[in-house]
C-alpha positions as CSV (number, residue, x, y, z in Angstrom):
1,X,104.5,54.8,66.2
2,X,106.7,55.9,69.0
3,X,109.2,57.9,66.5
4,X,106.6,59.4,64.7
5,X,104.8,60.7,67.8
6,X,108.6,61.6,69.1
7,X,109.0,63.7,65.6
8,X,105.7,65.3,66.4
9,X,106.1,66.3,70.2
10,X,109.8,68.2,69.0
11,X,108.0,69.8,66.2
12,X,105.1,71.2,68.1
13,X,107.8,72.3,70.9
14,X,109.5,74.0,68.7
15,X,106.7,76.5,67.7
16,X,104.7,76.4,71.0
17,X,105.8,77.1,74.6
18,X,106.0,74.0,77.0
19,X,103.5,75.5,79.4
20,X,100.6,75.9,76.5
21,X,101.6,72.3,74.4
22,X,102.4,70.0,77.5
23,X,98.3,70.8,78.9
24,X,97.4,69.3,75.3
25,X,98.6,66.0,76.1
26,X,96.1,65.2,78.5
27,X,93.6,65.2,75.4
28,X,94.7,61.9,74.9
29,X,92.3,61.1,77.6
30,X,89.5,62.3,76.3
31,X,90.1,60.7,72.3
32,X,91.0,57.4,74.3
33,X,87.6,57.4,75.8
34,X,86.0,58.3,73.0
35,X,87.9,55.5,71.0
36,X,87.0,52.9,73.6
37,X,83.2,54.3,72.8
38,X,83.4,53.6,69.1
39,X,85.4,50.1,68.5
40,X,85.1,48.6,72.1
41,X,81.2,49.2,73.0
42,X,82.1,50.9,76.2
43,X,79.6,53.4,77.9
44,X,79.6,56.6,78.6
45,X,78.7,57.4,82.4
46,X,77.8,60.9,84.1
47,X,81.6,60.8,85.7
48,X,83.1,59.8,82.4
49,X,81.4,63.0,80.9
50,X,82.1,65.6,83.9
51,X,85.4,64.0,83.9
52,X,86.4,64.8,79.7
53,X,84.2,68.4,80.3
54,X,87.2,69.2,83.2
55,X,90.3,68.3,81.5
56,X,88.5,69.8,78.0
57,X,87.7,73.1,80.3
58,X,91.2,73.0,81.3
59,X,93.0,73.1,78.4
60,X,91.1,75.5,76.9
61,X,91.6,78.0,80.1
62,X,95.5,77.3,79.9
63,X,95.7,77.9,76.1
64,X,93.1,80.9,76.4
65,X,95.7,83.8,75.3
């Protein structure tokens, strides 16, 4: 899993700038709580949501072009 997401990351940097694909990464924290909602039965709180709507806000204001 670690080469394959290795392969990825250098593909994506290679037709995307650093400063607009490195912001993306921190969607892993949304799809890992989402994840944890589905197959581990965890809840979703208010600071769980206003947390995913920032870093969702954010990366869409950094990739905004």
């Amino acid at each position: 899993m670690y080469a394959t997401s290795l392969v990825t990351w250098l593909k994506v940097l290679s037709t995307m700038e650093l400063s607009l694909a490195y912001p993306m990464v921190s969607l892993g924290y949304v799809l890992v709580m989402v994840l944890s909602f589905l197959f581990l039965g965890e809840t979703f709180t208010i600071h769980k949501l206003l947390g995913v709507a920032a870093v969702i806000t954010g990366v869409m204001l950094i990739g905004y072009k």
